[in-house]
mmCIF file of the N, C-alpha and C atoms, coordinates in Angstrom:
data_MODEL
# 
_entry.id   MODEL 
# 
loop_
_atom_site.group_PDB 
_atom_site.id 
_atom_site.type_symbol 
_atom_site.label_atom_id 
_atom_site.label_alt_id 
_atom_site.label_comp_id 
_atom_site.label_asym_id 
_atom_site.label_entity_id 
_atom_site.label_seq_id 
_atom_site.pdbx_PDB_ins_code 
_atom_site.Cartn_x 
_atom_site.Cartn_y 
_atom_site.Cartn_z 
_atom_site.occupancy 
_atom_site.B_iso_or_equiv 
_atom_site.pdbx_formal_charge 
_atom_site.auth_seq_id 
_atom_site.auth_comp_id 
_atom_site.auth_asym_id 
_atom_site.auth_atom_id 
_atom_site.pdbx_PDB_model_num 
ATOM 1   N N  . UNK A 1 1  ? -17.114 6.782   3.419   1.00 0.00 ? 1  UNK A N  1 
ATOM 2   C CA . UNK A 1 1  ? -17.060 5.570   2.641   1.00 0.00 ? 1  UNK A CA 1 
ATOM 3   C C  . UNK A 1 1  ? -17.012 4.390   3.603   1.00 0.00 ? 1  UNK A C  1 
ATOM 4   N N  . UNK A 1 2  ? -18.038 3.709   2.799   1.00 0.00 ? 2  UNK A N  1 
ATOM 5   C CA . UNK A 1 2  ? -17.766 2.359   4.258   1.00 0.00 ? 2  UNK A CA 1 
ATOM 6   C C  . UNK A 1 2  ? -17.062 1.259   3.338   1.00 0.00 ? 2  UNK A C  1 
ATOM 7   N N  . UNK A 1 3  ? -16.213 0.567   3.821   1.00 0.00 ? 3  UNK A N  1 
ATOM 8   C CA . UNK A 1 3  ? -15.275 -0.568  3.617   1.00 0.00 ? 3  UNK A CA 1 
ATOM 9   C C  . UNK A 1 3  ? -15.932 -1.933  4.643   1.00 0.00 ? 3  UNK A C  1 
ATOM 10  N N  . UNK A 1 4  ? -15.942 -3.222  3.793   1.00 0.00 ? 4  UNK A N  1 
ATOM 11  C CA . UNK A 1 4  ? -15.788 -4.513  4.286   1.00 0.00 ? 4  UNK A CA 1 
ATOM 12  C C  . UNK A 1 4  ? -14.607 -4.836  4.920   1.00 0.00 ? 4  UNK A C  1 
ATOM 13  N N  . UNK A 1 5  ? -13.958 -4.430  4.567   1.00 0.00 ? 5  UNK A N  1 
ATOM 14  C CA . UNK A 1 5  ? -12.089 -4.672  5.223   1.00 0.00 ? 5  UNK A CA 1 
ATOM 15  C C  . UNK A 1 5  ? -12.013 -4.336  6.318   1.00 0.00 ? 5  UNK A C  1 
ATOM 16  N N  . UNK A 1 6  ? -11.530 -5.196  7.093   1.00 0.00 ? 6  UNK A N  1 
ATOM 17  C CA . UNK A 1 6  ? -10.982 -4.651  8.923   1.00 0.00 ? 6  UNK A CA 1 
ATOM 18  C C  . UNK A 1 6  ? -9.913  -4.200  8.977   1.00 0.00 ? 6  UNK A C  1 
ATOM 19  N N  . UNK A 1 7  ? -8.348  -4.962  8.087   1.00 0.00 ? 7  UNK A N  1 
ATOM 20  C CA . UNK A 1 7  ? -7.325  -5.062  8.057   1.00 0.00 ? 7  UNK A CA 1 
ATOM 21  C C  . UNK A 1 7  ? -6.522  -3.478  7.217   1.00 0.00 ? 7  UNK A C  1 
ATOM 22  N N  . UNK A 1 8  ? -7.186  -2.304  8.486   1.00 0.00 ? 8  UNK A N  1 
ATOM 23  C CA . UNK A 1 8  ? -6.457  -1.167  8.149   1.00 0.00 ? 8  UNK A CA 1 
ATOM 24  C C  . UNK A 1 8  ? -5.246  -0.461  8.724   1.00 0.00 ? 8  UNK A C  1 
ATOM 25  N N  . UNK A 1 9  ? -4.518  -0.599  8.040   1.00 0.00 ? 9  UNK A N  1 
ATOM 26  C CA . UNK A 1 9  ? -2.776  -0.220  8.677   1.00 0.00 ? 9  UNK A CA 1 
ATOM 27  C C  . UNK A 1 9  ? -2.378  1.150   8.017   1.00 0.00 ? 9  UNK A C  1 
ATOM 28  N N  . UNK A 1 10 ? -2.474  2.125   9.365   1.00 0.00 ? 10 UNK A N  1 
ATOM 29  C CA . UNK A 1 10 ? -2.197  3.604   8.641   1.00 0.00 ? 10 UNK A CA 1 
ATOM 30  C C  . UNK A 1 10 ? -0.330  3.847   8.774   1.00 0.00 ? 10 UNK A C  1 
ATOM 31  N N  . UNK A 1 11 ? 0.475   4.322   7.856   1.00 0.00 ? 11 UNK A N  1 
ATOM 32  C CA . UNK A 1 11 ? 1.559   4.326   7.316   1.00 0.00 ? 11 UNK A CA 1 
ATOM 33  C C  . UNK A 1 11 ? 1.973   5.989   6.367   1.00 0.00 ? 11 UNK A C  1 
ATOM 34  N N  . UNK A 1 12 ? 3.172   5.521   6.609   1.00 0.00 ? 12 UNK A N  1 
ATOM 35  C CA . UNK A 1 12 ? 3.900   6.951   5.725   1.00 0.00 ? 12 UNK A CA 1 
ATOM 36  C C  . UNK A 1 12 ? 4.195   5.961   4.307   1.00 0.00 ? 12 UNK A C  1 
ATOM 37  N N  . UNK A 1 13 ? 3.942   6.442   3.074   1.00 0.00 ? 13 UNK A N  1 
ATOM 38  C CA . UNK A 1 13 ? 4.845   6.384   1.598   1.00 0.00 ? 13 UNK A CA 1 
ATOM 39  C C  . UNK A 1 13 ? 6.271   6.444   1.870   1.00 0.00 ? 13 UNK A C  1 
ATOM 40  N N  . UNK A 1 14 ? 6.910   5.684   1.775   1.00 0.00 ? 14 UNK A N  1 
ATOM 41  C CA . UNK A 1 14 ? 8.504   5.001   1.947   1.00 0.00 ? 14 UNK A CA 1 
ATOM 42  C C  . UNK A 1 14 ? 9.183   5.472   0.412   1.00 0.00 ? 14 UNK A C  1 
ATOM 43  N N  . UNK A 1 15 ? 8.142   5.302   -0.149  1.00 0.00 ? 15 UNK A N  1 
ATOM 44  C CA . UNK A 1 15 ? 8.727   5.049   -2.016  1.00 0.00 ? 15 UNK A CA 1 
ATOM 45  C C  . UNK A 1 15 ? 7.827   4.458   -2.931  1.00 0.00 ? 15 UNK A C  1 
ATOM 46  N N  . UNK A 1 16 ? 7.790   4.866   -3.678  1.00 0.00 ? 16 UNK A N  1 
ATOM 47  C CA . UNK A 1 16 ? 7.075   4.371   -4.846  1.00 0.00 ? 16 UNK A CA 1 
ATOM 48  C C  . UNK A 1 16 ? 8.009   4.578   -6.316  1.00 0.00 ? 16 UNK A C  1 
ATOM 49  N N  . UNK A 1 17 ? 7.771   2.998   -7.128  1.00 0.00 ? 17 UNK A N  1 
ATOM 50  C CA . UNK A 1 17 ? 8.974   2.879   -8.124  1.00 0.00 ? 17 UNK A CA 1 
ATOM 51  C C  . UNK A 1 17 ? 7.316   2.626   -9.160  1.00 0.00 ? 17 UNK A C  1 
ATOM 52  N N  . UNK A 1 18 ? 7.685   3.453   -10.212 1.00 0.00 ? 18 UNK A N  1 
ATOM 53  C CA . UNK A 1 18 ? 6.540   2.945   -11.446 1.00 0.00 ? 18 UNK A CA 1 
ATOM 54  C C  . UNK A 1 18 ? 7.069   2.848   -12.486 1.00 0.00 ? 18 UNK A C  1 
ATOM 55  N N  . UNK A 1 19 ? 6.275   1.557   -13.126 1.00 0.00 ? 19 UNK A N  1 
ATOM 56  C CA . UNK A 1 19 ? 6.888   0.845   -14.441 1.00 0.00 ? 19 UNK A CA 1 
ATOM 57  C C  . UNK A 1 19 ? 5.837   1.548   -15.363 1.00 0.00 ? 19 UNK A C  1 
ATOM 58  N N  . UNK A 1 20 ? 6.210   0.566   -16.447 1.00 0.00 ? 20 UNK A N  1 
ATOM 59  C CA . UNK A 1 20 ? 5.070   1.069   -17.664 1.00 0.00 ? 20 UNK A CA 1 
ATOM 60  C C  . UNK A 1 20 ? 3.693   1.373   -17.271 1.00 0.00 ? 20 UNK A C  1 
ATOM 61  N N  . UNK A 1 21 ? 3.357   0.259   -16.659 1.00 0.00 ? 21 UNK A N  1 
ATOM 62  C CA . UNK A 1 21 ? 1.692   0.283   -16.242 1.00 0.00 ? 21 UNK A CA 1 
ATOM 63  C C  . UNK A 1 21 ? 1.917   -0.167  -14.803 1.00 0.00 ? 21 UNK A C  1 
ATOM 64  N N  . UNK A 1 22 ? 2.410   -0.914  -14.432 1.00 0.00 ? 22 UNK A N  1 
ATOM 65  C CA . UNK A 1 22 ? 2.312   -0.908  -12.524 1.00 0.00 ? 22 UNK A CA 1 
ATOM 66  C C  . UNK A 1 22 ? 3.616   -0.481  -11.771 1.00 0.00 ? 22 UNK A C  1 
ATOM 67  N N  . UNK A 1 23 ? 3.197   -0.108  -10.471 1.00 0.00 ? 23 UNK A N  1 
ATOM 68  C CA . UNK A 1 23 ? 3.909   0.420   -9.920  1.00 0.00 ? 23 UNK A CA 1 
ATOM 69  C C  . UNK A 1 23 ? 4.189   -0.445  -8.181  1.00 0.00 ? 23 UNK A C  1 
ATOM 70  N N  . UNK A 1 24 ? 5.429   -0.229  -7.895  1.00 0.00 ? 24 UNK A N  1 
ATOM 71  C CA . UNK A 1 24 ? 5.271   -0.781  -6.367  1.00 0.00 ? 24 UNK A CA 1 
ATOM 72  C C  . UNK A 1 24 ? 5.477   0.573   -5.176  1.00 0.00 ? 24 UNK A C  1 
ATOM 73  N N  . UNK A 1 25 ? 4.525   0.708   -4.029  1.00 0.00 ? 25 UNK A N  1 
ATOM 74  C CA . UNK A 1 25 ? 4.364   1.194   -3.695  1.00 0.00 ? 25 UNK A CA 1 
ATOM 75  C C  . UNK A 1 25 ? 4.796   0.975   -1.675  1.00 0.00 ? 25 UNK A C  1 
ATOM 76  N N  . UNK A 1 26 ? 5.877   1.272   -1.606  1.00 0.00 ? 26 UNK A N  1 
ATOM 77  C CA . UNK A 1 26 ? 6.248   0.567   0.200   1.00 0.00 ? 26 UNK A CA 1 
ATOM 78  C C  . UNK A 1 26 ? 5.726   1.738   1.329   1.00 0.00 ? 26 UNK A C  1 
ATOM 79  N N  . UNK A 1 27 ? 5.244   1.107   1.994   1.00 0.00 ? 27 UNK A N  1 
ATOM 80  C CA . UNK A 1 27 ? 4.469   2.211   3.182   1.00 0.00 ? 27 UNK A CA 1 
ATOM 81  C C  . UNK A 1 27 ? 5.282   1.609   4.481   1.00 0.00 ? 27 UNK A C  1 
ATOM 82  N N  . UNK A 1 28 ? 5.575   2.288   5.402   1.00 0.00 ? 28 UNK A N  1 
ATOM 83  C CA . UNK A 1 28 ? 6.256   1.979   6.417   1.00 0.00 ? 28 UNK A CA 1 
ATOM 84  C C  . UNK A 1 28 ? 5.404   2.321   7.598   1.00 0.00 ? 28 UNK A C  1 
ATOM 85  N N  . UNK A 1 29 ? 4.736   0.866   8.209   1.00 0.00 ? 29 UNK A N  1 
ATOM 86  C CA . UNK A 1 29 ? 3.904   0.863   9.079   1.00 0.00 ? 29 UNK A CA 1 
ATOM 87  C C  . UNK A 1 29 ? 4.886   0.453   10.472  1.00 0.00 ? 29 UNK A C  1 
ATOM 88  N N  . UNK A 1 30 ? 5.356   1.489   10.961  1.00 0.00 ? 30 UNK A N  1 
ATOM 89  C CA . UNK A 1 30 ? 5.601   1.786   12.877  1.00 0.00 ? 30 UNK A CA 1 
ATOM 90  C C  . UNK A 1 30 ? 6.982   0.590   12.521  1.00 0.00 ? 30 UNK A C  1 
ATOM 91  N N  . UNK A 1 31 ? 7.683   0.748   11.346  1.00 0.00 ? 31 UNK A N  1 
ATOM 92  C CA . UNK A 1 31 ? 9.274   0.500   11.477  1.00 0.00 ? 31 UNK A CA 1 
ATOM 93  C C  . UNK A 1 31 ? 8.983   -0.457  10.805  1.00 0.00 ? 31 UNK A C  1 
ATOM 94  N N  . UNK A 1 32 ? 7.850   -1.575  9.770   1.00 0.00 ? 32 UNK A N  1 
ATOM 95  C CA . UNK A 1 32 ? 8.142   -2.630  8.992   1.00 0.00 ? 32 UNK A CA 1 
ATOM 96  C C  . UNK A 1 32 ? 7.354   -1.893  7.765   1.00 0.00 ? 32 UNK A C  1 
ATOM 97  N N  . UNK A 1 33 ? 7.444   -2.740  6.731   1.00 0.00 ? 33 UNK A N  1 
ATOM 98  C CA . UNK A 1 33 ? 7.531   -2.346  5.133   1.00 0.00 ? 33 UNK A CA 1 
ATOM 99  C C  . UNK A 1 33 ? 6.034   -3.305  5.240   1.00 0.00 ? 33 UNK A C  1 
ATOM 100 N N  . UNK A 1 34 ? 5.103   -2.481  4.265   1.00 0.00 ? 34 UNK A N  1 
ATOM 101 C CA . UNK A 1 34 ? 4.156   -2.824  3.807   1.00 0.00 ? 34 UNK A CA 1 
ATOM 102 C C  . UNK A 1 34 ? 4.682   -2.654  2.180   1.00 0.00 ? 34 UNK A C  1 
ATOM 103 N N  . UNK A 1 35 ? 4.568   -3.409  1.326   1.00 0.00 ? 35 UNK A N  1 
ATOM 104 C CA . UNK A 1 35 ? 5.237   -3.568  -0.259  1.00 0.00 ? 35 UNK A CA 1 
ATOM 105 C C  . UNK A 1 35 ? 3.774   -3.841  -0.880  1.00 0.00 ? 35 UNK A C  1 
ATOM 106 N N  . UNK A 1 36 ? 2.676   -2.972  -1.904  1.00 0.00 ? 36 UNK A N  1 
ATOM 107 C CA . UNK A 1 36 ? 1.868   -3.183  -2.797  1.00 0.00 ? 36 UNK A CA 1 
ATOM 108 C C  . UNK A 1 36 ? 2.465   -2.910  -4.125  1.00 0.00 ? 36 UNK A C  1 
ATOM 109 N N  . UNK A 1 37 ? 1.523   -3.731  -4.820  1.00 0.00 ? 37 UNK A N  1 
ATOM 110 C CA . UNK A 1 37 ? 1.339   -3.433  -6.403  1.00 0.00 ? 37 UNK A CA 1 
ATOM 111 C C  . UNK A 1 37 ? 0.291   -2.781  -6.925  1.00 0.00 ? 37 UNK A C  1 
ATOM 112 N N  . UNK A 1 38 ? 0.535   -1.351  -6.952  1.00 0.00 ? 38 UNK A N  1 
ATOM 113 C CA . UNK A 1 38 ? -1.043  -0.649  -8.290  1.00 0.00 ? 38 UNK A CA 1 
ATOM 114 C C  . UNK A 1 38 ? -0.410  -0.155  -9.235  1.00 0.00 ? 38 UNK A C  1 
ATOM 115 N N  . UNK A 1 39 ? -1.552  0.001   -10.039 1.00 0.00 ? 39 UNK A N  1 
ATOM 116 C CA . UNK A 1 39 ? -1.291  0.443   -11.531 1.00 0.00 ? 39 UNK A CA 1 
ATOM 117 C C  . UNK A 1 39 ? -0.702  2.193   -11.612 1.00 0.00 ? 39 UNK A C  1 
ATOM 118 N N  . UNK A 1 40 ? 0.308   2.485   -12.429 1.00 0.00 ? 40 UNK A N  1 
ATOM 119 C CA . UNK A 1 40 ? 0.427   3.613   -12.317 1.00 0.00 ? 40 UNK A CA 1 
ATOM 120 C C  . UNK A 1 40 ? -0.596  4.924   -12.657 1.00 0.00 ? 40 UNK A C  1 
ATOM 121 N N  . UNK A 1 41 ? -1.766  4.544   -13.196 1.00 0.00 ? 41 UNK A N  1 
ATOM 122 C CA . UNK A 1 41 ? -2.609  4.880   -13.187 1.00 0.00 ? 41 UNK A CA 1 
ATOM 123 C C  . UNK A 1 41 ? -3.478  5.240   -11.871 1.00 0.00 ? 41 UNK A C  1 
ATOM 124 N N  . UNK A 1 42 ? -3.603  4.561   -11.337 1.00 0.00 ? 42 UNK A N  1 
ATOM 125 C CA . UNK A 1 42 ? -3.844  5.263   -9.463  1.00 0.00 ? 42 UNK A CA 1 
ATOM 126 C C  . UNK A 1 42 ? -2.451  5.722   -8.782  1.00 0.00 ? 42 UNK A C  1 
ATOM 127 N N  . UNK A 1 43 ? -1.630  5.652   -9.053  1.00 0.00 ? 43 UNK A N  1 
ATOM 128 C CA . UNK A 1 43 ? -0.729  6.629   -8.441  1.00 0.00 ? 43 UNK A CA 1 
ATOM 129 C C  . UNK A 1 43 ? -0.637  7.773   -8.812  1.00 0.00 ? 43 UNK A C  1 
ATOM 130 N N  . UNK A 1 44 ? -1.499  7.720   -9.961  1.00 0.00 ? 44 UNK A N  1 
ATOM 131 C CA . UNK A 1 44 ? -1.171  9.281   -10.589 1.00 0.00 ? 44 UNK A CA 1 
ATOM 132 C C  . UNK A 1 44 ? -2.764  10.085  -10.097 1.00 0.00 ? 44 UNK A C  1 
ATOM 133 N N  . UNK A 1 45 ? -3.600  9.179   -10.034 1.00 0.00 ? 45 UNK A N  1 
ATOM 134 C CA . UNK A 1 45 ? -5.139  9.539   -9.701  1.00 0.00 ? 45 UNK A CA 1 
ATOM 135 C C  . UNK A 1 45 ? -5.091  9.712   -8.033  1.00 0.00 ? 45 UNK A C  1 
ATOM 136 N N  . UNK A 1 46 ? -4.109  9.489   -7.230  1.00 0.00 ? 46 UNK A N  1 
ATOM 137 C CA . UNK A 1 46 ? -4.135  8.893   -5.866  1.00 0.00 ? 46 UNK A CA 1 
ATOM 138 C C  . UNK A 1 46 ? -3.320  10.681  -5.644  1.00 0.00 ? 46 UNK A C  1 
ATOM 139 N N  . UNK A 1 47 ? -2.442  11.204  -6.547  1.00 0.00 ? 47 UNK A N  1 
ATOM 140 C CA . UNK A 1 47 ? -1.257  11.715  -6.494  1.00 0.00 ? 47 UNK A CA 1 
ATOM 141 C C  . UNK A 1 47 ? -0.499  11.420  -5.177  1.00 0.00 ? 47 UNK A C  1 
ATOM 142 N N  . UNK A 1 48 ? -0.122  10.397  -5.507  1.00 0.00 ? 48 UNK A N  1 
ATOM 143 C CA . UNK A 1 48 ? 0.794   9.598   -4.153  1.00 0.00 ? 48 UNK A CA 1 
ATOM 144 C C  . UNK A 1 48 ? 2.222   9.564   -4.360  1.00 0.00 ? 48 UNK A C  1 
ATOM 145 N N  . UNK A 1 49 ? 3.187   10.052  -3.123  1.00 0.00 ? 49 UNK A N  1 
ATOM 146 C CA . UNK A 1 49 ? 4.632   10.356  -3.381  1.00 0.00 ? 49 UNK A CA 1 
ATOM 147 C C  . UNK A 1 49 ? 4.836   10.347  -1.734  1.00 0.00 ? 49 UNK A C  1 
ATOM 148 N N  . UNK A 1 50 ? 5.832   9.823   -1.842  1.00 0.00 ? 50 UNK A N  1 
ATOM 149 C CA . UNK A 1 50 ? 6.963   9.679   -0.774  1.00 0.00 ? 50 UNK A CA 1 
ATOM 150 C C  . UNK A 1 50 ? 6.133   10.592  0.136   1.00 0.00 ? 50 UNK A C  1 
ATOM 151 N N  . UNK A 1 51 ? 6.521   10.275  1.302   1.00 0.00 ? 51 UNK A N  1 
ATOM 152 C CA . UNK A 1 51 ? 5.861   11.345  2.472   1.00 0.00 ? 51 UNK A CA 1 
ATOM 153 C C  . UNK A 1 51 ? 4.455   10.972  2.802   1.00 0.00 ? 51 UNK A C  1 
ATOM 154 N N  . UNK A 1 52 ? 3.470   11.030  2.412   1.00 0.00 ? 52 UNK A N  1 
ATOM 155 C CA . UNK A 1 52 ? 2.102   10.690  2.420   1.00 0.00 ? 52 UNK A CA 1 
ATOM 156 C C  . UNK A 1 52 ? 1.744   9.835   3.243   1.00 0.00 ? 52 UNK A C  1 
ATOM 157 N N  . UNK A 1 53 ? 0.999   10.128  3.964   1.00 0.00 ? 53 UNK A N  1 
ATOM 158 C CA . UNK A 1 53 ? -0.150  9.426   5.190   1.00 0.00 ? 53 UNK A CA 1 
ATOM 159 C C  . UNK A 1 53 ? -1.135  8.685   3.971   1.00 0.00 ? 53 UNK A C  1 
ATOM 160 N N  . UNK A 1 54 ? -1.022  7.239   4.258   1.00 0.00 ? 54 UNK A N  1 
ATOM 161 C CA . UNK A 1 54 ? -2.234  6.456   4.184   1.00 0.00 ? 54 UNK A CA 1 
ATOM 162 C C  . UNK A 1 54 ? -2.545  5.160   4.599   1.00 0.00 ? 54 UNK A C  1 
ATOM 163 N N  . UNK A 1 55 ? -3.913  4.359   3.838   1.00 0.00 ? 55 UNK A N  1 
ATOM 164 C CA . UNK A 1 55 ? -4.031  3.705   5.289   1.00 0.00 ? 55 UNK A CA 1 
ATOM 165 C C  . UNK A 1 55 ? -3.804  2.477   4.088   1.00 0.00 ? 55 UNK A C  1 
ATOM 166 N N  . UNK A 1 56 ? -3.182  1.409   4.618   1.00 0.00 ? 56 UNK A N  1 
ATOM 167 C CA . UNK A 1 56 ? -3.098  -0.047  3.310   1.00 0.00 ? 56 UNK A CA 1 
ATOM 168 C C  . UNK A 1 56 ? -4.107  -0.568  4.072   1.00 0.00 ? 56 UNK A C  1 
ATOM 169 N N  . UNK A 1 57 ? -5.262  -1.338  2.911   1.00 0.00 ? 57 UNK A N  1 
ATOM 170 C CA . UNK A 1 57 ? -6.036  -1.833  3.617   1.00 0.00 ? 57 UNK A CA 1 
ATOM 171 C C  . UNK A 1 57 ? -5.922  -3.854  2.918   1.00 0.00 ? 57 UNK A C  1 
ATOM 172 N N  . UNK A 1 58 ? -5.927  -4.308  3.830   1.00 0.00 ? 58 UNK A N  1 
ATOM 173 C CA . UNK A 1 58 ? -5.575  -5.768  3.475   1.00 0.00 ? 58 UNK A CA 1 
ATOM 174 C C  . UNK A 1 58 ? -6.698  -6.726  3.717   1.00 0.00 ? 58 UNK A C  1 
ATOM 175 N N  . UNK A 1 59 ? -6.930  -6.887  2.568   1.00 0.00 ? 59 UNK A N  1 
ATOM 176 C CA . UNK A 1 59 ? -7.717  -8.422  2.128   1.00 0.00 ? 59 UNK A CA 1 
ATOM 177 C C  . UNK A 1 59 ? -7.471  -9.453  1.608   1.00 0.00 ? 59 UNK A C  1 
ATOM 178 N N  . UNK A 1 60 ? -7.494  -10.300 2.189   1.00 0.00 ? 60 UNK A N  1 
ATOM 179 C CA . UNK A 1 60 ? -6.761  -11.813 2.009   1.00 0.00 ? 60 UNK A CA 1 
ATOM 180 C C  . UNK A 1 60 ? -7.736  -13.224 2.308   1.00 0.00 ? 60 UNK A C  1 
ATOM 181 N N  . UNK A 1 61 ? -7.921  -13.886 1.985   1.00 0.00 ? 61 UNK A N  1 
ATOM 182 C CA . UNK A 1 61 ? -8.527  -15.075 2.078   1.00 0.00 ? 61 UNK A CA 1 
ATOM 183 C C  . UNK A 1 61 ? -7.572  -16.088 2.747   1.00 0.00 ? 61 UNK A C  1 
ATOM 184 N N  . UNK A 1 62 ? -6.068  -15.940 2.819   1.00 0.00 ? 62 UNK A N  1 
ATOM 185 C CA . UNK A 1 62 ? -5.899  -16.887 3.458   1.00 0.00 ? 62 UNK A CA 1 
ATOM 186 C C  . UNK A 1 62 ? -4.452  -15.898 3.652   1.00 0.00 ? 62 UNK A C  1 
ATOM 187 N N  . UNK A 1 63 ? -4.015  -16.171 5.105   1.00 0.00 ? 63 UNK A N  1 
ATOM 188 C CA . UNK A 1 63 ? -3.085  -15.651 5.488   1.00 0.00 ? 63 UNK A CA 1 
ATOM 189 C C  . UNK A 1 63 ? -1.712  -17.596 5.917   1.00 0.00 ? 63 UNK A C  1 
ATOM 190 N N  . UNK A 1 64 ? -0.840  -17.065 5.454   1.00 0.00 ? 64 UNK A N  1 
ATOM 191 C CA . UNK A 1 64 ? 0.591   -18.208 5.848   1.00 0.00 ? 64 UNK A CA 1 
ATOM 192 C C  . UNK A 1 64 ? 1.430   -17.676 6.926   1.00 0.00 ? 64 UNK A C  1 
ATOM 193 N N  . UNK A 1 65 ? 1.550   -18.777 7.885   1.00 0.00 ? 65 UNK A N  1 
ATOM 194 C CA . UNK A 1 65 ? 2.790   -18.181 8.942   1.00 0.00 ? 65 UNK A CA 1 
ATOM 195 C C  . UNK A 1 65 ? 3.811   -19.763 8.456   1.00 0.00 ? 65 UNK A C  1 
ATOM 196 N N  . UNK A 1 66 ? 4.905   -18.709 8.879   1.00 0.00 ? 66 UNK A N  1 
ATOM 197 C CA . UNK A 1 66 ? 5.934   -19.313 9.091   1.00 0.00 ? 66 UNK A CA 1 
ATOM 198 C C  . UNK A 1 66 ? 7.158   -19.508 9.901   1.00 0.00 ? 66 UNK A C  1 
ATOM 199 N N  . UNK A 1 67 ? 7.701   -20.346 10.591  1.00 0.00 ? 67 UNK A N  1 
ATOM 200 C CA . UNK A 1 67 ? 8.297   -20.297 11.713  1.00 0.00 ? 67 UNK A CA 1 
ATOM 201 C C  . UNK A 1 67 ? 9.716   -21.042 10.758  1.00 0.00 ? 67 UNK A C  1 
# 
């Protein structure tokens, strides 16, 4: 599969909490928290749980720093 995205950060599943329809999903990339939102519907299609190798891939149009 080819991807437009550069911004690939491979990570362990930390936790995943699912609501009615979305879910938050924290990946722990090399000691900091990556925190997404998907639908519980791909977590269940993904079968994604704690433990799991994957890669968050990040697309953003505009990134904020702050000091």
């Amino acid at each position: 599969m080819k991807i437009s995205g550069r911004n690939k950060l491979q990570g362990i599943v930390k936790e995943v909490v699912k609501g009615a329809v979305m879910a938050k999903v924290v990946v722990d990339y090399k000691g900091d928290e990556i925190v997404s939102t998907i639908t519980v519907d791909s977590i269940d299609d993904l079968g994604l749980k704690v433990g799991d190798e994957v890669t968050a891939l990040i697309k953003s149009t505009e990134v904020m720093i702050i000091k």
